[in-house]
Backbone and ligand atoms as CSV (ligand in chain L), in Angstrom:
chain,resi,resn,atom,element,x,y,z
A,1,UNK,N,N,-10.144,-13.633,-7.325
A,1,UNK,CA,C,-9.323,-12.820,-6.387
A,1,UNK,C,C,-7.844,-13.023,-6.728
A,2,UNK,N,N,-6.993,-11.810,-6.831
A,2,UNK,CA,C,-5.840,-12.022,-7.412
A,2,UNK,C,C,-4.792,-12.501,-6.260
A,3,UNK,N,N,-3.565,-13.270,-6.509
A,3,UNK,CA,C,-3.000,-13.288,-5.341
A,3,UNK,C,C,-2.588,-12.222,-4.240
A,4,UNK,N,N,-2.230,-12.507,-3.495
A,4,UNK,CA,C,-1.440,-11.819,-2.439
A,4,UNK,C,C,0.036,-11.289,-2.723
A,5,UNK,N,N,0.397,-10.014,-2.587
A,5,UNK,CA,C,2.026,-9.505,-2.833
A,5,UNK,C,C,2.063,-8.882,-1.130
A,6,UNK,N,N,1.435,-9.398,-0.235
A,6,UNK,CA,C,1.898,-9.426,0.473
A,6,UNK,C,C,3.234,-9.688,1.460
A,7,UNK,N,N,3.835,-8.715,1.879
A,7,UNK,CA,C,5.461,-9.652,2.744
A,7,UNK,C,C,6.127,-8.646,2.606
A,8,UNK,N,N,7.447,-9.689,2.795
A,8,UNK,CA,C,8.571,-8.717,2.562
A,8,UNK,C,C,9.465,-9.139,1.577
A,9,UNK,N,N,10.525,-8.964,0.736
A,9,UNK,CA,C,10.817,-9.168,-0.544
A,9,UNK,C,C,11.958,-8.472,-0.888
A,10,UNK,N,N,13.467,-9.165,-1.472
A,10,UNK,CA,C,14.104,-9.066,-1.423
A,10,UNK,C,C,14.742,-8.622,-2.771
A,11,UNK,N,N,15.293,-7.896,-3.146
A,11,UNK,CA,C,16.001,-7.754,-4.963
A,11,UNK,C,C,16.307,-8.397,-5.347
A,12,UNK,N,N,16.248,-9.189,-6.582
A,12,UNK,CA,C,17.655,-10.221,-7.098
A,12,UNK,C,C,17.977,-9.577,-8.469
A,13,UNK,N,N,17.120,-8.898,-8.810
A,13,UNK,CA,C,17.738,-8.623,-10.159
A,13,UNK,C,C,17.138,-6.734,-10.696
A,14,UNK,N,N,17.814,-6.385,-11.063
A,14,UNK,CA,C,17.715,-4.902,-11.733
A,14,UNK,C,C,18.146,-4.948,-13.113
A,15,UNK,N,N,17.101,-4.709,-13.891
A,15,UNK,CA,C,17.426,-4.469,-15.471
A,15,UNK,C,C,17.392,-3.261,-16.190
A,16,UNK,N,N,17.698,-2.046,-16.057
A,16,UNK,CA,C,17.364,-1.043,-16.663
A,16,UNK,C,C,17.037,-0.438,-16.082
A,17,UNK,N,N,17.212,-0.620,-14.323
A,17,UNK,CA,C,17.378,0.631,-13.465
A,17,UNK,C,C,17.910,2.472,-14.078
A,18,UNK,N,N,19.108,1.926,-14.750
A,18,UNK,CA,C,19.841,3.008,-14.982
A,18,UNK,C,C,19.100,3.866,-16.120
A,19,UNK,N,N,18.286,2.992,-17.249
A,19,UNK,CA,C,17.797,3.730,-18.171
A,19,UNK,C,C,16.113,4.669,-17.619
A,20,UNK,N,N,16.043,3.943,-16.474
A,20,UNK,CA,C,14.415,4.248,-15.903
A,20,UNK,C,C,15.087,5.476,-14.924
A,21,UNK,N,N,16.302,5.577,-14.415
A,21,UNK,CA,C,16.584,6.599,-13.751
A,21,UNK,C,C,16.996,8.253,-14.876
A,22,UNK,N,N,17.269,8.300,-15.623
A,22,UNK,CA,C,18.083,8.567,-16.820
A,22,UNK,C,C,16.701,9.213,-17.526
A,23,UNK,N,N,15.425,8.404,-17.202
A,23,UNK,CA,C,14.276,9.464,-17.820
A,23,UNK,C,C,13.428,10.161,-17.172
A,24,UNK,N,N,13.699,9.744,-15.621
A,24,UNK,CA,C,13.428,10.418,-14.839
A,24,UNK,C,C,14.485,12.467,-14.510
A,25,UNK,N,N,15.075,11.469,-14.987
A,25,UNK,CA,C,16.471,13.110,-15.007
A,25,UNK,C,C,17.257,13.415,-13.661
A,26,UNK,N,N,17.557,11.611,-13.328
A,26,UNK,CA,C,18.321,11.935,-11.763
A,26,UNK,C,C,20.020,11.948,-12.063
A,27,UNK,N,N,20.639,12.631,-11.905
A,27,UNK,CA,C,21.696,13.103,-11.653
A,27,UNK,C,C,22.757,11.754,-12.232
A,28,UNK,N,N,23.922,11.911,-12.679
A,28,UNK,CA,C,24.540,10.831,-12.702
A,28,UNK,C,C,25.081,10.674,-11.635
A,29,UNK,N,N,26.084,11.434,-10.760
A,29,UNK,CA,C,26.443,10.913,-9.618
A,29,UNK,C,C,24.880,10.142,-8.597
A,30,UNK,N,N,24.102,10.380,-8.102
A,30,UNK,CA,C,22.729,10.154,-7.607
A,30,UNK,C,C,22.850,8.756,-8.644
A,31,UNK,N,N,22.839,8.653,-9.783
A,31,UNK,CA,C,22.782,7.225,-10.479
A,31,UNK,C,C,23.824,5.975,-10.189
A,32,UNK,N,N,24.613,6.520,-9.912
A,32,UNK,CA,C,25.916,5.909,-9.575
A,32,UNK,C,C,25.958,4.974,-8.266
A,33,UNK,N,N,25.021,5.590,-7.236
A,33,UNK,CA,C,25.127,5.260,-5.842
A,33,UNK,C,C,23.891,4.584,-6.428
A,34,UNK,N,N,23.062,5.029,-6.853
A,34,UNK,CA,C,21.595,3.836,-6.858
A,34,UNK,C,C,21.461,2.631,-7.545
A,35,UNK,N,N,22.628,2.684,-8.111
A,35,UNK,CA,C,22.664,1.279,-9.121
A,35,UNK,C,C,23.406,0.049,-8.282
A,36,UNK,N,N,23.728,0.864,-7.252
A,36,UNK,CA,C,24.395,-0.487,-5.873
A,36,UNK,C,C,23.412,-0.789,-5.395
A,37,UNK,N,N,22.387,-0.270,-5.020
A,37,UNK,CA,C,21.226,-0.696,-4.046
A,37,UNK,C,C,20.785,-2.112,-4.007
A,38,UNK,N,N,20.698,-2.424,-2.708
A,38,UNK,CA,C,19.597,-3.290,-3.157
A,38,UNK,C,C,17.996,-3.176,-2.687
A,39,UNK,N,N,17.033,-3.094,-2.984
A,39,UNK,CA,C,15.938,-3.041,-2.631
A,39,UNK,C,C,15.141,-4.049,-1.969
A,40,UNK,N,N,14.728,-3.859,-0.773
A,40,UNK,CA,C,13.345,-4.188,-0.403
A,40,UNK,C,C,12.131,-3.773,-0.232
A,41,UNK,N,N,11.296,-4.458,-0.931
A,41,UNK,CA,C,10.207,-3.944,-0.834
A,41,UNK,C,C,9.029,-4.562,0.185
A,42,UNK,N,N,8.042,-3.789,1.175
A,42,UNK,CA,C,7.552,-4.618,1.985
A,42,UNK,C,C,6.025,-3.911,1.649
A,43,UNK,N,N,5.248,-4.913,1.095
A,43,UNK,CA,C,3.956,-4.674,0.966
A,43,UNK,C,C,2.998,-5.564,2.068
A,44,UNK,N,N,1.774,-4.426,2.015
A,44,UNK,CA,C,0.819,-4.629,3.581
A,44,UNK,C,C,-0.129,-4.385,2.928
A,45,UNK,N,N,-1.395,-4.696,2.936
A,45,UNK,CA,C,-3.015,-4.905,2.761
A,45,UNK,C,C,-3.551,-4.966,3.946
A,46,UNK,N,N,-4.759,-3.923,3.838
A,46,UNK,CA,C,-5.840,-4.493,4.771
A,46,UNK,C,C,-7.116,-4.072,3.822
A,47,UNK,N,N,-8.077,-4.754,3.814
A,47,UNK,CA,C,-9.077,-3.976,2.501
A,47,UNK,C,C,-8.604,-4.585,1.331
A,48,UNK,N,N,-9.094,-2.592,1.164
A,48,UNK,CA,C,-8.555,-2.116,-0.465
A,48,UNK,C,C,-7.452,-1.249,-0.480
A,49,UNK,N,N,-6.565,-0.869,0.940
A,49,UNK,CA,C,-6.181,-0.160,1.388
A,49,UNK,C,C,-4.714,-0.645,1.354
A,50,UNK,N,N,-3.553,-0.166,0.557
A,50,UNK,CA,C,-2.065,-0.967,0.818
A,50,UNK,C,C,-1.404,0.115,0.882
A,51,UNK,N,N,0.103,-0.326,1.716
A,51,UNK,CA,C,1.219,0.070,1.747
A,51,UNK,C,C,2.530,-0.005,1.659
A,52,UNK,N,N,2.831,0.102,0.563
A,52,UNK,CA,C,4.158,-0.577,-0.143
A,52,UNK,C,C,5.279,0.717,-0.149
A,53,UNK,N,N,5.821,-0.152,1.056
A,53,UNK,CA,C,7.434,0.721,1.202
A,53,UNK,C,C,8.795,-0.121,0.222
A,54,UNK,N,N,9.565,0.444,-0.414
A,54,UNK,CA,C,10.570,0.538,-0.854
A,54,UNK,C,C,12.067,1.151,-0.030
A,55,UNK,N,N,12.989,-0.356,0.505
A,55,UNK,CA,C,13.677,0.295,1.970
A,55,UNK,C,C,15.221,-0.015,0.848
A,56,UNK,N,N,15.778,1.016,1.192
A,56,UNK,CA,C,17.161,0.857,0.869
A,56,UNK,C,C,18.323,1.290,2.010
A,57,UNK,N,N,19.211,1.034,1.772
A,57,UNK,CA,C,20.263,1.753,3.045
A,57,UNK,C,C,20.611,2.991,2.829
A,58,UNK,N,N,20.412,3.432,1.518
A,58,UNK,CA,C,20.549,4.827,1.395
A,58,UNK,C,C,19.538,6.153,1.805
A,59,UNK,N,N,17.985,5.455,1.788
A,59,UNK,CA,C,16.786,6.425,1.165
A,59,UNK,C,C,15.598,5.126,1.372
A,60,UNK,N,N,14.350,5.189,1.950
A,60,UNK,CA,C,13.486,4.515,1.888
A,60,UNK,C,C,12.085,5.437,1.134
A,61,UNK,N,N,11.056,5.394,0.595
A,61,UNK,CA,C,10.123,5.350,0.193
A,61,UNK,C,C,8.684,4.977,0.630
A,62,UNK,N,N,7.702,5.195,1.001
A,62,UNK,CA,C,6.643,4.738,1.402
A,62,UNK,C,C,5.149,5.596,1.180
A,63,UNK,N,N,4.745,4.560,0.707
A,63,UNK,CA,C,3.483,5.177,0.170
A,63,UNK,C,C,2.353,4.423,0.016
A,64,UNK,N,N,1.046,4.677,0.404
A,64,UNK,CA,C,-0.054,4.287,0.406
A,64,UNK,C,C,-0.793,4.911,-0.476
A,65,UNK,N,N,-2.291,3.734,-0.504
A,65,UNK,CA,C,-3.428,4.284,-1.441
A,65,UNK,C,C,-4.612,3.005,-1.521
A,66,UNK,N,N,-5.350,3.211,-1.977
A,66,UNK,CA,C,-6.549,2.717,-2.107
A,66,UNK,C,C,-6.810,2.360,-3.643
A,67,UNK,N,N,-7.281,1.043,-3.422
A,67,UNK,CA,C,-7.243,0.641,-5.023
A,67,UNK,C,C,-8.131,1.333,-5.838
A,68,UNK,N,N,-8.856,1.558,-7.021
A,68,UNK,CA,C,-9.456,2.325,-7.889
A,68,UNK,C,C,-9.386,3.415,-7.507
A,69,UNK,N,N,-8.491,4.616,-6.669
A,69,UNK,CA,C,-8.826,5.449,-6.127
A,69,UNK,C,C,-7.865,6.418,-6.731
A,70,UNK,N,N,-7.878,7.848,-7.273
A,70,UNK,CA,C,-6.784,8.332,-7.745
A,70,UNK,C,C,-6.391,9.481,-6.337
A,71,UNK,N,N,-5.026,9.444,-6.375
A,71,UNK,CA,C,-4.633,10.329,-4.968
A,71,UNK,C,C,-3.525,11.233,-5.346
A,72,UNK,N,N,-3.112,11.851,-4.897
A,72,UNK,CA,C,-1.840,12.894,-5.103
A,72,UNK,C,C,-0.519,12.059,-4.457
A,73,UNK,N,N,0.577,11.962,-5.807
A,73,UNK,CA,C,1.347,11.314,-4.993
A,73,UNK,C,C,2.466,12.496,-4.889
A,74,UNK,N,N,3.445,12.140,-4.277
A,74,UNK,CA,C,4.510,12.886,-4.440
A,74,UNK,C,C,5.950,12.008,-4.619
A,75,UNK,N,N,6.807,12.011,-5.041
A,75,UNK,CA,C,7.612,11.020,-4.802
A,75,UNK,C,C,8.860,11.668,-4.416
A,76,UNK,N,N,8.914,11.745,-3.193
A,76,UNK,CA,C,9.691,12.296,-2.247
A,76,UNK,C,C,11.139,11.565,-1.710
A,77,UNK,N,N,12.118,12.132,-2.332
A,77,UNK,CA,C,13.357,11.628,-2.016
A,77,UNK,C,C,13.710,10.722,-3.325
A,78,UNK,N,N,12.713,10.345,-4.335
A,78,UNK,CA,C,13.761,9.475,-5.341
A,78,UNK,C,C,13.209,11.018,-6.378
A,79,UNK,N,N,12.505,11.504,-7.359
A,79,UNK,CA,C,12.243,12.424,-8.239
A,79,UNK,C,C,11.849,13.815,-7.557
A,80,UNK,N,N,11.339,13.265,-6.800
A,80,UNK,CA,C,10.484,14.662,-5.874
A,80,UNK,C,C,9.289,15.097,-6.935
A,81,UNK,N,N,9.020,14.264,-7.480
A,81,UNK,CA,C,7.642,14.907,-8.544
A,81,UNK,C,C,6.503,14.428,-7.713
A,82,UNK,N,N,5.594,15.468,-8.450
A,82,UNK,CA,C,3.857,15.140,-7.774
A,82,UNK,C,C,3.158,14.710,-9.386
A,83,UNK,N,N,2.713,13.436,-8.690
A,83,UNK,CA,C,1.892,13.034,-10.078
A,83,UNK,C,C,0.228,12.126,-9.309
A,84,UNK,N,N,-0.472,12.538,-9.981
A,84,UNK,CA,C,-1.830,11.659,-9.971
A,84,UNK,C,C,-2.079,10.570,-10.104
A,85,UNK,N,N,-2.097,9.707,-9.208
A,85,UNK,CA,C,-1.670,8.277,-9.323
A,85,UNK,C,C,-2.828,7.581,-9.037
A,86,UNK,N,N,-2.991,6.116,-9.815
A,86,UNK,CA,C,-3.930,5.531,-9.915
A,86,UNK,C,C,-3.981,3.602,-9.860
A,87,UNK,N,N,-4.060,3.300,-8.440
A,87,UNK,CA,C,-3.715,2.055,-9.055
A,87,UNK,C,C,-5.002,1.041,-9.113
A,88,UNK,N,N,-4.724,-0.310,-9.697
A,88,UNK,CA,C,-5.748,-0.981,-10.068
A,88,UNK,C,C,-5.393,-2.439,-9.961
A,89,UNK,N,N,-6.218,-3.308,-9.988
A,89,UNK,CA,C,-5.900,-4.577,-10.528
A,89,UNK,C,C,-6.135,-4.985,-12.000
A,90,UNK,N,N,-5.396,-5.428,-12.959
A,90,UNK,CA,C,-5.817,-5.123,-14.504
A,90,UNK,C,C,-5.195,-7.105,-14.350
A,91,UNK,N,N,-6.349,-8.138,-14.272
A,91,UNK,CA,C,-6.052,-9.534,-14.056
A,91,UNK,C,C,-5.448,-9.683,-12.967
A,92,UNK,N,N,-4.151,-10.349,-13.331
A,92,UNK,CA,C,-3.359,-10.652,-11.910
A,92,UNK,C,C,-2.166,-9.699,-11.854
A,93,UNK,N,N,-2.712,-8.757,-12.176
A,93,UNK,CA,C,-1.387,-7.170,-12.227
A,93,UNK,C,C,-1.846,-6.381,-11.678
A,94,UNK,N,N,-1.074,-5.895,-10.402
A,94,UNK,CA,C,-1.516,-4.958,-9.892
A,94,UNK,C,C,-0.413,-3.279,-10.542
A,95,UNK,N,N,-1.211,-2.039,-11.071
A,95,UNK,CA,C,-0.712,-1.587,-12.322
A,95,UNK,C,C,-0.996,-0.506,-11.399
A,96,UNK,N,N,-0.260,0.703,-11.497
A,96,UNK,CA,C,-0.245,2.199,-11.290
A,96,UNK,C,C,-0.062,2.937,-12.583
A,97,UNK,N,N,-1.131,3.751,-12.740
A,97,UNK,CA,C,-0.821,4.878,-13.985
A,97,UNK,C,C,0.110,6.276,-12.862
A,98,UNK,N,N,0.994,6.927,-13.553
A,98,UNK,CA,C,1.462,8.450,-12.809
A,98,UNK,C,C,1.799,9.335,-13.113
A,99,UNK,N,N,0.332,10.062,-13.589
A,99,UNK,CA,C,0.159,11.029,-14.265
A,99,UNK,C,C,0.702,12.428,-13.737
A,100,UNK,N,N,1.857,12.792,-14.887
A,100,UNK,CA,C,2.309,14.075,-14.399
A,100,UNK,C,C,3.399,14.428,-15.413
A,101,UNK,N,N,4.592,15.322,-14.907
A,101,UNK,CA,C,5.053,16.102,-16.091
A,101,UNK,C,C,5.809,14.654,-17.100
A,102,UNK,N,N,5.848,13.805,-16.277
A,102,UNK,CA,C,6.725,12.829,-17.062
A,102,UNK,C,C,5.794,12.202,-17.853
A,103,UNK,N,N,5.923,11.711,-19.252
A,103,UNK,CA,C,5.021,11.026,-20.135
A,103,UNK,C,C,4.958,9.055,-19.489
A,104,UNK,N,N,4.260,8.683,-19.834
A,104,UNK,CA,C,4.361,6.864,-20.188
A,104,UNK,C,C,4.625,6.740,-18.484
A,105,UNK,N,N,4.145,7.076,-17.416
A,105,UNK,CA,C,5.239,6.921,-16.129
A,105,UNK,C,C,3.896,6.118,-15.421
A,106,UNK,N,N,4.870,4.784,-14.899
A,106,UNK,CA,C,3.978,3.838,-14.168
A,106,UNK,C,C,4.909,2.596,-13.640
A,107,UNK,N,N,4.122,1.651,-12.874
A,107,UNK,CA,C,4.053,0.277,-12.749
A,107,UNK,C,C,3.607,-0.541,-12.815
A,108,UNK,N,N,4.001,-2.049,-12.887
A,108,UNK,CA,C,3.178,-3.291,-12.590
A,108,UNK,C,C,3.508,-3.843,-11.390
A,109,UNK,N,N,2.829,-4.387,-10.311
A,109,UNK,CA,C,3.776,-5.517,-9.881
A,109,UNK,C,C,2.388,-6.808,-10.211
A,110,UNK,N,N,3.081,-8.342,-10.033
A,110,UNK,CA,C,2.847,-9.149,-10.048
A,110,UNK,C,C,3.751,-10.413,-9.379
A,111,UNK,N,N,3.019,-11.621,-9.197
A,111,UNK,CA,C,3.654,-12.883,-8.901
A,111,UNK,C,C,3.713,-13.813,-9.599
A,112,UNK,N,N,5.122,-14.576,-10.083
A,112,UNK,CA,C,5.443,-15.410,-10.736
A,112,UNK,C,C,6.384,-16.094,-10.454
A,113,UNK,N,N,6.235,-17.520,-10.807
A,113,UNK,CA,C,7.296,-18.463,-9.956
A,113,UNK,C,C,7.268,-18.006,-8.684
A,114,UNK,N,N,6.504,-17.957,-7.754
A,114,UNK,CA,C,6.885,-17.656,-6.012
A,114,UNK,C,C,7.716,-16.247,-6.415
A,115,UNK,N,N,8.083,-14.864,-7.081
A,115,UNK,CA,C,8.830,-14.197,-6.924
A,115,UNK,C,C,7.813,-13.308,-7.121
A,116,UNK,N,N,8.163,-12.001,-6.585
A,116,UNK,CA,C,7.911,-10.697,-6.822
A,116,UNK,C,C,8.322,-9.950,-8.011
A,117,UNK,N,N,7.363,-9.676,-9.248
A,117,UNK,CA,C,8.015,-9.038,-10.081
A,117,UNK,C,C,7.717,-7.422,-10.409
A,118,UNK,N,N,8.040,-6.486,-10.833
A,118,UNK,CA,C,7.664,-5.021,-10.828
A,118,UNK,C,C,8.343,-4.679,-12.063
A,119,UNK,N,N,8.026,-3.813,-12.968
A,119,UNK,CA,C,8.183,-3.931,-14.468
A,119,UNK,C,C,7.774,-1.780,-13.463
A,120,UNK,N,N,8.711,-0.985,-14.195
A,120,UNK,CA,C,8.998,0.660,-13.905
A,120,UNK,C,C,8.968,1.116,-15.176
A,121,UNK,N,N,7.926,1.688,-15.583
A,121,UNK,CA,C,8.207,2.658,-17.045
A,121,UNK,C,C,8.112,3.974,-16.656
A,122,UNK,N,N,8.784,4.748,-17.440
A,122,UNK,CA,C,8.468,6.195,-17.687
A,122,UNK,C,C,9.586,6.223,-19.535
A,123,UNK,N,N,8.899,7.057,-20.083
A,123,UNK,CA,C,8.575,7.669,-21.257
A,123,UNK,C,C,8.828,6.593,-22.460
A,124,UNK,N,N,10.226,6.182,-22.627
A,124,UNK,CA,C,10.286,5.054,-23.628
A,124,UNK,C,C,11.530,3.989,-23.088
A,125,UNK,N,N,11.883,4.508,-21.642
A,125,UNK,CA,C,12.400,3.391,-20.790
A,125,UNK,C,C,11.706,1.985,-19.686
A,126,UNK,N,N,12.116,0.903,-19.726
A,126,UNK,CA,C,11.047,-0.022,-18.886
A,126,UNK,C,C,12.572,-0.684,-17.932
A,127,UNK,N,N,12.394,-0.521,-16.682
A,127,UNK,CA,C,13.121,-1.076,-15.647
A,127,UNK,C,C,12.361,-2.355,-15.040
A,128,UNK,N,N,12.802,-3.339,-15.565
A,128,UNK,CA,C,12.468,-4.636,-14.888
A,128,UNK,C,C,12.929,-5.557,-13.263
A,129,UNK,N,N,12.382,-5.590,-12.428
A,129,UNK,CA,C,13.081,-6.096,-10.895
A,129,UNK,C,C,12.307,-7.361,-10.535
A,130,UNK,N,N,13.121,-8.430,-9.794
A,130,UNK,CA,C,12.530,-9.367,-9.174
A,130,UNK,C,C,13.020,-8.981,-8.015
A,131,UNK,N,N,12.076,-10.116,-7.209
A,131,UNK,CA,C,12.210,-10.221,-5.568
A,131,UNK,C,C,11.987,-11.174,-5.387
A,132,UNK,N,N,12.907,-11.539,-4.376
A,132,UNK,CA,C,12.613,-13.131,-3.866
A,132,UNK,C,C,11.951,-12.554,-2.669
A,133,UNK,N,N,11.042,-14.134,-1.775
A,133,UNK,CA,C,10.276,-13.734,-0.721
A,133,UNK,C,C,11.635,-13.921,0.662
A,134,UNK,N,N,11.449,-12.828,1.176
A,134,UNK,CA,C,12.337,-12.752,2.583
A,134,UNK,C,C,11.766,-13.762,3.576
A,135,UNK,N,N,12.730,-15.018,3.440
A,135,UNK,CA,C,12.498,-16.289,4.661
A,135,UNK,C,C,12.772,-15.829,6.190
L,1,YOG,O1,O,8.137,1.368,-6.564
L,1,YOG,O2,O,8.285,3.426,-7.311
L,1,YOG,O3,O,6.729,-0.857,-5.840
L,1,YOG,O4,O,6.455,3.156,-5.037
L,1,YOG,C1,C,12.662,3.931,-7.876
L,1,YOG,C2,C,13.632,5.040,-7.716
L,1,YOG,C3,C,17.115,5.456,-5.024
L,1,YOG,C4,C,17.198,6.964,-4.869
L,1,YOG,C5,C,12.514,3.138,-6.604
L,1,YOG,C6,C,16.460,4.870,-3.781
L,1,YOG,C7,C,13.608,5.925,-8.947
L,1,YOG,C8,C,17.833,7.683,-6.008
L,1,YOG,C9,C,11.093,3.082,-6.200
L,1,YOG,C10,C,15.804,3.559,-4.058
L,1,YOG,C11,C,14.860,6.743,-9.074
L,1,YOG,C12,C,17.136,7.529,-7.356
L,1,YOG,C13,C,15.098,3.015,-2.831
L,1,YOG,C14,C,10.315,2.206,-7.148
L,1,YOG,C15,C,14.863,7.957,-8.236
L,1,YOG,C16,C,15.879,8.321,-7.470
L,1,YOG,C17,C,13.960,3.861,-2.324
L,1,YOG,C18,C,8.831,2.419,-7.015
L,1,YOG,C19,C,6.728,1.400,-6.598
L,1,YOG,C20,C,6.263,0.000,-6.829
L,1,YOG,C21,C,6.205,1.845,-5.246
């Protein structure tokens, strides 16, 4: 059984935000303001069943799904794309494929050292983030 990414979880680090935004095709001004952010992310389980919101002061995010299960996502307010999304446990990685007009487009998250980590690809960009756990 893989750990828990359960909680709530704080940013400490953004690596290539800007290049993962940039292949998405968000605006430079829109890039400008998002590269201040800081992110929290608050993931919830019950099941197989999670919900991992992404809260910023600008724009929050939230979205559910069911593990092995593919669902229609939309990603509403950061791309506004609809892609076929699929997530899984692949070891101790919990991995989303997101299939749609964008090529290579996905995530990981995982736990290491007590932190939250999430690794963002789309096409031949990879945005790397930690999180510390919110005390
Ligand atoms: O996380 O998909 O945890 O969905 C990626 C934004 C920025 C808005 C953030 C708001 C991509 C402007 C979500 C940021 C860039 C930029 C806070 C990361 C698009 C628009 C919402 C993500 C997964 C895995 C869960």
């Amino acid at each position: 059984m893989p750990v828990s990414l359960c909680g709530s979880w704080d940013m400490v680090s953004n690596v290539n935000f800007e290049g993962y935004m940039t292949a998405l095709g968000i605006s430079l001004y829109t890039r400008k303001i998002a590269l201040k952010l800081k992110h929290r992310k608050v993931i919830e389980q019950v099941g197989d069943r999670y919900v991992v919101k992404t809260l910023s002061t600008i724009r929050n995010y939230t979205f559910s799904f069911r593990a092995n299960e593919e669902f229609q996502e939309f990603t509403k307010g950061l791309d506004d794309r609809h892609c076929k999304s699929l997530v899984a446990w692949e070891g101790n990685k919990l991995v989303c494929i997101q299939k749609g007009e964008k090529k290579n487009r996905g995530w990981a998250h995982w736990i290491e050292d007590d932190k939250l980590h999430l690794e963002l690809h789309c096409e031949d960009q990879v945005c790397k983030q930690v999180f510390k756990r919110v005390v």
